[in-house]
C-alpha positions in Angstrom: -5.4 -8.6 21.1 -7.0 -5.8 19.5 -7.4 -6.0 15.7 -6.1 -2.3 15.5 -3.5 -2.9 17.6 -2.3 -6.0 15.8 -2.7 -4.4 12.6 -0.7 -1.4 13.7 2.0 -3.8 15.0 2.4 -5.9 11.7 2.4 -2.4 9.7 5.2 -1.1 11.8 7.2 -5.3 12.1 6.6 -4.8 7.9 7.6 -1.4 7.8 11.0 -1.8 10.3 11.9 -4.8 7.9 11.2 -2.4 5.0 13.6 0.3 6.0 16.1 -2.2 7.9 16.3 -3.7 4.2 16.7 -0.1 2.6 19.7 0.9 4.9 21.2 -2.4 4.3 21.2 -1.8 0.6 22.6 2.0 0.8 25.4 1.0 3.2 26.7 -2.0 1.3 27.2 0.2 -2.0 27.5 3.4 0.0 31.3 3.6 -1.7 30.0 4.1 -4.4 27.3 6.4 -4.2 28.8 9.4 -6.4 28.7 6.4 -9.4 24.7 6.1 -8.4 24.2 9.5 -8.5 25.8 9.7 -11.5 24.0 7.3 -12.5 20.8 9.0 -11.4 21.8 11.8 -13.4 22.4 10.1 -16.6 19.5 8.0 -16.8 17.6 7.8 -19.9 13.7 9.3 -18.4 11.9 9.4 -21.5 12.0 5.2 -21.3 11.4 5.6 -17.2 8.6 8.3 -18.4 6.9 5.3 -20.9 7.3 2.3 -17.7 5.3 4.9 -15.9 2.5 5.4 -18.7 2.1 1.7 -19.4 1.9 1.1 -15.8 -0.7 3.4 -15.4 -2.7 1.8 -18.2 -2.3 -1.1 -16.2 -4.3 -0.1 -13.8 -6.8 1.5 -15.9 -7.3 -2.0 -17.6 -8.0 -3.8 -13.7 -11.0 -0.9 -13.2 -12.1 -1.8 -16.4 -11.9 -5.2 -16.1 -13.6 -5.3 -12.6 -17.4 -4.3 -13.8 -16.9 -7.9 -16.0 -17.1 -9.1 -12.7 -20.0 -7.4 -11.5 -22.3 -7.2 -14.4 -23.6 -10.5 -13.8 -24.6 -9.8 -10.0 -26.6 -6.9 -11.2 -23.9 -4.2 -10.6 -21.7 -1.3 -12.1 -19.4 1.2 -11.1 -18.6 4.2 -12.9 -15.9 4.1 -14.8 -14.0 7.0 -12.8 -15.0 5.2 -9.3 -13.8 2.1 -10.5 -10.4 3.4 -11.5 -10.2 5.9 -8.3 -11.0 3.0 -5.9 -8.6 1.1 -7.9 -5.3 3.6 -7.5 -6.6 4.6 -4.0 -6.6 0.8 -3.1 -3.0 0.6 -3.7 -1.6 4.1 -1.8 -3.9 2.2 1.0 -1.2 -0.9 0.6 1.5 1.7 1.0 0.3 1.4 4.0 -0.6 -1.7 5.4 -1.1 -4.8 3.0 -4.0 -5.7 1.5 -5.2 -2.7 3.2 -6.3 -1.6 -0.5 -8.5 -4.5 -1.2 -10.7 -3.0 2.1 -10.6 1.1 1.0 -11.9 -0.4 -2.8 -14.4 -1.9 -1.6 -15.7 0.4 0.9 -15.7 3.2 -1.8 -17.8 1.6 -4.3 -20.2 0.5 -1.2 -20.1 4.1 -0.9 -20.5 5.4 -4.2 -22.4 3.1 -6.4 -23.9 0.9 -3.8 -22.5 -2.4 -4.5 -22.3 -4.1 -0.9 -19.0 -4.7 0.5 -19.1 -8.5 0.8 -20.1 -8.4 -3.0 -17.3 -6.5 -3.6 -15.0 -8.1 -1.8 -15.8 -11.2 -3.4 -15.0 -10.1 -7.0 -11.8 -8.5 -6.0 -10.8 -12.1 -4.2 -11.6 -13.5 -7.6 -9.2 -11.1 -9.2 -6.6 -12.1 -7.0 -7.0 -16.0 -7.5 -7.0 -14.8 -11.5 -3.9 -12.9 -11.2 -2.2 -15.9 -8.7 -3.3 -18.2 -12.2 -1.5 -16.1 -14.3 1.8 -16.1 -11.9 1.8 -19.5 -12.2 1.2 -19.2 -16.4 4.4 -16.8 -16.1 6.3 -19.0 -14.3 6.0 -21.6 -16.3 6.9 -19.5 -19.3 9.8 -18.5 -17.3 11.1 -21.8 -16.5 11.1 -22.3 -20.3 13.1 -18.9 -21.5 15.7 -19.1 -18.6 15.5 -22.7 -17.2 18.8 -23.2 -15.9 18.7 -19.4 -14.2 15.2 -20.5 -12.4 16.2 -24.0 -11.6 19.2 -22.8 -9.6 17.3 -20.2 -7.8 14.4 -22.2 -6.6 16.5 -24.6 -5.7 18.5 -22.4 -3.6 15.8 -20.0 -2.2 12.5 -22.4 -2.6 13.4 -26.2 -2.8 16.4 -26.5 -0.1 15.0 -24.6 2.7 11.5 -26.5 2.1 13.3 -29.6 2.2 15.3 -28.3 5.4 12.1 -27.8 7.6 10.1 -30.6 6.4 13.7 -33.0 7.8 13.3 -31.2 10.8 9.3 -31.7 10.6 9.9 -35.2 10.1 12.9 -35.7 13.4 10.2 -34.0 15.9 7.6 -36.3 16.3 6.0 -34.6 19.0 5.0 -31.7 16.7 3.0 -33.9 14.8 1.2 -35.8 17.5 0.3 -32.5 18.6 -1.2 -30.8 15.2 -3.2 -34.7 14.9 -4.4 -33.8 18.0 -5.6 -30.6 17.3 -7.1 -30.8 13.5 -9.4 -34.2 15.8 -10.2 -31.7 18.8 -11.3 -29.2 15.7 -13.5 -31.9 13.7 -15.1 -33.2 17.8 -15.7 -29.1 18.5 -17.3 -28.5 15.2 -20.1 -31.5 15.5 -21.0 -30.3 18.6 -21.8 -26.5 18.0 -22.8 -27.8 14.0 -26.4 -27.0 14.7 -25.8 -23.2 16.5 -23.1 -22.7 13.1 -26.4 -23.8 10.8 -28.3 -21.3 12.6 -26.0 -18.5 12.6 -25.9 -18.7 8.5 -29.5 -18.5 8.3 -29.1 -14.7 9.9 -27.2 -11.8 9.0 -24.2 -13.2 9.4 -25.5 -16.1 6.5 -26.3 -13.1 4.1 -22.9 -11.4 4.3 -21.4 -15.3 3.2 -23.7 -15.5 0.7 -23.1 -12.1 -0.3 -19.0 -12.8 -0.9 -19.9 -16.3 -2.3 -21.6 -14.3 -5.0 -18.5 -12.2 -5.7 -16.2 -15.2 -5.7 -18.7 -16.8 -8.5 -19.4 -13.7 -10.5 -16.5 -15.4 -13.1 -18.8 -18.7 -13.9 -22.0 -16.8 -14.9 -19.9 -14.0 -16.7 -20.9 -13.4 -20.7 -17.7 -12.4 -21.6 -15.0 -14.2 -20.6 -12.8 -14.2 -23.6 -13.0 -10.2 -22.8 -12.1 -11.1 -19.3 -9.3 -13.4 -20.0 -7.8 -10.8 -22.8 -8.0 -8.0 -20.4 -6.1 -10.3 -17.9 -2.9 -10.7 -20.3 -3.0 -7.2 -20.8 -2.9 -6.5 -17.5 0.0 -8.8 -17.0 2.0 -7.4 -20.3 1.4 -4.3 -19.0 2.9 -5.4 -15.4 5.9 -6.7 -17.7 6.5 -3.8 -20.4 6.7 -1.2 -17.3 9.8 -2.9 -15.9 10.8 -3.9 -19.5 10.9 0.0 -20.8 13.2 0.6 -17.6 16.0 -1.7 -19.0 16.8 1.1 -21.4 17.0 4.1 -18.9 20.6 2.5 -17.9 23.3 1.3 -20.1 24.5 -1.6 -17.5 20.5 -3.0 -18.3 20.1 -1.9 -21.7 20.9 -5.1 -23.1 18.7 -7.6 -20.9 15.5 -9.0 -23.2 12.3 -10.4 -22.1 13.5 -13.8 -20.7 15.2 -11.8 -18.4 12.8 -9.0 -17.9 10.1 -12.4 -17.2 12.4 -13.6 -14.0 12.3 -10.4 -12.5 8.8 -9.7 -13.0 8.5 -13.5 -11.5 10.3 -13.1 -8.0 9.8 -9.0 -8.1 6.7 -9.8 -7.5 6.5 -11.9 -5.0 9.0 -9.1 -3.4 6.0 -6.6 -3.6 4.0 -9.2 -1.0 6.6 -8.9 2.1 6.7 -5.5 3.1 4.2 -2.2 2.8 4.3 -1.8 -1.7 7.6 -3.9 -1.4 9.7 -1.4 0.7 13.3 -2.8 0.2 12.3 -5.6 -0.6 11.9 -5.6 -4.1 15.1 -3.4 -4.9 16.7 -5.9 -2.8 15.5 -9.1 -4.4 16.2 -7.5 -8.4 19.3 -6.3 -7.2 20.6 -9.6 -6.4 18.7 -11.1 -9.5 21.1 -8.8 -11.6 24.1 -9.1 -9.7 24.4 -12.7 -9.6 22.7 -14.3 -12.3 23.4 -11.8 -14.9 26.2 -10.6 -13.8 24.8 -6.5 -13.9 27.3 -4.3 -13.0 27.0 -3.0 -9.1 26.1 0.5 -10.0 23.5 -0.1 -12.4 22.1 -3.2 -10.7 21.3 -0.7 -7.3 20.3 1.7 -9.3 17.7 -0.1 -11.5 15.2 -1.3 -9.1 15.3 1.7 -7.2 14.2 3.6 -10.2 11.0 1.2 -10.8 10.2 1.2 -7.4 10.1 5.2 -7.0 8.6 5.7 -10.2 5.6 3.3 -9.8 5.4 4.9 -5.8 5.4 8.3 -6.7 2.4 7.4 -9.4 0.1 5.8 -6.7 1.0 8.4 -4.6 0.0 11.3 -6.8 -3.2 9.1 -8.4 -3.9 7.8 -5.4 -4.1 11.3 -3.4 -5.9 13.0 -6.6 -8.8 10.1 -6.8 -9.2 10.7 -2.8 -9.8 14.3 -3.5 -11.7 13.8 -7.1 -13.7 11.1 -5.9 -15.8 13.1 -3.6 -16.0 15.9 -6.1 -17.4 13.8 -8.7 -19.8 12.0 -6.3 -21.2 15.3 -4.9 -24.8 14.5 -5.6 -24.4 10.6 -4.1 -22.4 12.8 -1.1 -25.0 15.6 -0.5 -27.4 15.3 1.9 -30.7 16.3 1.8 -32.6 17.4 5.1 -36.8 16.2 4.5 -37.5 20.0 5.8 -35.7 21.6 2.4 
């Protein structure tokens, strides 16, 4: 199949799930919808208005934080660059996911010539980084609100693991067949091992070699106590966005940080599914505050629908301003310059 066409199918699969999820969430509380507009209408926006400022400053902090990357490959970006290709990156995952990781780095391959594989590389790097510091949250997590987190992995992680690895175990078959596959793979590769070694001497070699580079840039870095801080900021600032929301409603108002940690924790992993976590994540906090803090239904709908909007229409006006700015900025790396002039 056509990588286009697949990609266009998986955006629109993601997408239908998205909205499918939205109009399940609006019908199930669409009774009540005059005490979410009210709601609405009474929310606190100078605290929605600061979650939108320290999420932006999140952002700022990754562009800032990605030429500690590249400084010791023997690149920069510009700081505006680096923070346009940042917020166009994620109005690209609007899109499709992980689209954004592709539109970064083709825009600093365009604009301050660091090749793509390079760039690539690095921005992998920042993504095993930020999976670290899931796992440091989660852990923090499971010590501010262990027996909230113990019940929900079991329920939503543990017991549907332990369901298909039963069922794993009963079909035999299944397993003769992948042990005969991963051998078929090992026979295949010793044969064509010498035209592989060849292939990674050419072109093909550089560009692996090239994202290699990016993926190390973190072991020869000078800084990495820098690095590291500008990672937990990063993080905080990930957590005090959806923390300064708590106080725009007065069914959140009086949730704290263990609790603002398990939403970050799973509202997160919400953000993966669909395109910028379309449904999804409203979805995921709603039930989060409905049954394990017992929110009211009102301000638990309305909540996560006021993050989510906020933070989307932010990328969506950054992230259309940088595409325009970004050029304009650039005009002298843009212009071209016939040999006759």
């Amino acid at each position: 199949m056509n990588k286009n066409i697949k990609a266009i199918l998986q955006f629109i699969i993601l997408l239908g799930v998205g909205i499918l999820l939205v109009w399940l969430s609006f019908r199930s509380v669409w009774t009540k919808k005059d005490d979410i507009l009210k709601a609405f209408q009474n929310a606190n926006y100078l605290w929605v208005g600061i979650s939108v400022l320290i999420a932006f400053f999140s952002h700022f902090l990754r562009a800032f934080r990605w030429n500690y990357l590249l400084k010791p490959l023997g690149y920069k970006v510009k700081p505006a660059n680096a923070l346009g290709a940042v917020l166009i990156g994620y109005f690209a995952n609007y899109g499709l996911p992980r689209m954004g990781e592709i539109t970064r780095c083709t825009l600093v391959r365009k604009y301050d010539d660091v090749p793509f594989e390079v760039a690539l590389g690095t921005v992998i790097t920042e993504r095993i980084v930020d999976m670290l510091l899931l796992v440091v949250i989660f852990f923090l997590t499971l010590f501010a609100q262990f027996s909230q987190l113990k019940d929900l992995t079991a329920e939503y992680i543990y017991n549907p693991m332990m369901l298909k690895l039963q069922g794993a175990a009963q079909n035999t078959t299944k397993l003769f067949i992948l042990a005969g596959i991963v051998i078929l793979v090992v026979v295949v590769f010793i044969l064509v091992r010498k035209k592989i070694s060849n292939l990674l001497k050419g072109k093909v070699g550089n560009v692996i070699k090239g994202f290699g580079k990016g993926l190390s840039s973190i072991k020869d870095m000078e800084n990495k106590f820098q690095f590291i801080l500008l990672s937990l900021g990063i993080w905080a600032c990930y957590f005090y966005a959806l923390y300064a929301c708590f106080f725009a409603f007065t069914g959140t108002a009086h949730l704290g940080h263990s609790e603002g940690l398990v939403l970050l924790l799973f509202g997160t992993f919400g953000v993966i599914f669909t395109p910028g976590g379309l449904g999804v994540y409203p979805a995921i906090i709603t039930a989060l505050l409905t049954a394990t803090y017992h929110v009211d239904e009102v301000s638990a709908f309305s909540f996560p629908w006021m993050v989510w909007t906020a933070q989307f229409i932010l990328i969506v006006v950054l992230g259309l301003l940088s595409l325009i700015l970004l050029p304009i900025i650039n005009k002298s790396k843009t212009d071209v310059v016939s040999p006759e002039a």
